[in-house]
N, C-alpha and C positions, 0 to 999 in steps of 0.2 A: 309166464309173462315176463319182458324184460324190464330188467331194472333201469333208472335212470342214469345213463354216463353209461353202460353199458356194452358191449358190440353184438349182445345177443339181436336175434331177426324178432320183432315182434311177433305175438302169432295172430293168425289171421280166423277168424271165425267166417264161417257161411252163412249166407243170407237166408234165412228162412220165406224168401218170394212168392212159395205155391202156397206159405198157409193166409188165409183170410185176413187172419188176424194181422198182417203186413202192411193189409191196405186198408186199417180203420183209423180214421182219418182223427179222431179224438185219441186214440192210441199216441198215432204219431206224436200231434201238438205236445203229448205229455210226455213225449222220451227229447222232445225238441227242445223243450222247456227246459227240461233237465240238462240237457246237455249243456245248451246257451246259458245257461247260468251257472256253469264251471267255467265255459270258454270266460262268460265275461268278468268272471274272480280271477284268472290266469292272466289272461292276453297277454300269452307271449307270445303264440300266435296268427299275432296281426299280420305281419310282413306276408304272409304264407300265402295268401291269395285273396280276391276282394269280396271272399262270402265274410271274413271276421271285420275287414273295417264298417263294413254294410251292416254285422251285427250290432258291433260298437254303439256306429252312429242311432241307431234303431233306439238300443237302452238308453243313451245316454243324453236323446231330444224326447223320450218318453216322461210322463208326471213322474215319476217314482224314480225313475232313474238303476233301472233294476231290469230285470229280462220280465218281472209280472207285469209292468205297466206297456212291453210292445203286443200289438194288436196281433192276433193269431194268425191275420191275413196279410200281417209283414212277414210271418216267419217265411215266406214263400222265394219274398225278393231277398235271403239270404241264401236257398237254396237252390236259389235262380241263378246266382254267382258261382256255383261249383262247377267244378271242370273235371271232377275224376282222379287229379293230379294224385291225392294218397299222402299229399306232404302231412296232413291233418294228423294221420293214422302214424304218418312212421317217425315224426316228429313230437308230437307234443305229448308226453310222460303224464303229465296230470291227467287228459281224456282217457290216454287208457287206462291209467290205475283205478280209474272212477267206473270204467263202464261195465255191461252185465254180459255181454257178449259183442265187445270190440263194435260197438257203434261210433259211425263217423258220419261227417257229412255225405261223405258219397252213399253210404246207405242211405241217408233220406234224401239224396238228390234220385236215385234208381227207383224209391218209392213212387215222387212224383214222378217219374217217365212212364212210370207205370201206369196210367189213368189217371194219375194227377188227384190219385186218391179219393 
């Protein structure tokens, strides 16, 4: 894994797509969940593309003010916002220190293209 300030290449894990377990859709919400509530302790970010101001805004007109109080059926119009671009993955040092196998948005953007789960 690299370290932060670095020049090493991040490394890139594969999607596990054929197995089932990809497309359970309470799976997802809870690795979403996860995620979103590092993005939203970090934001740095933001600039990177309009899936994090979209999360931003989501947590922060929600009651609690936290990624528990956005609706499960917002996480969507955040991963509606991704484009693939990989800035996520190759930029932001907290997601990957934090993740279990190099999850990013564009994984759960491929989820949902997938049957939309």
């Amino acid at each position: 894994m690299s370290r932060e300030g670095s020049l090493e290449a991040p490394t890139r894990h594969n999607l596990d797509w054929t197995n089932p377990e990809f497309y359970n859709e309470e799976k997802l919400f809870d690795e979403l969940e996860r995620v979103f509530d590092i993005c939203h302790g970090c934001r740095r970010c933001v600039s990177l593309c309009e899936s994090f101001p979209t999360l931003f805004d989501l947590v922060d007109e929600s009651d609690t003010m936290e990624v528990d109080g956005v609706k499960k059926a917002d996480y969507w119009k955040v991963v509606d916002q991704c484009y693939l671009c990989d800035l996520c993955f190759l930029n932001q040092v907290s997601l990957r220190a934090t993740t279990r196998v190099g999850s990013r948005l564009p994984a759960f953007d491929a989820a949902s293209q997938s049957g939309q789960v």
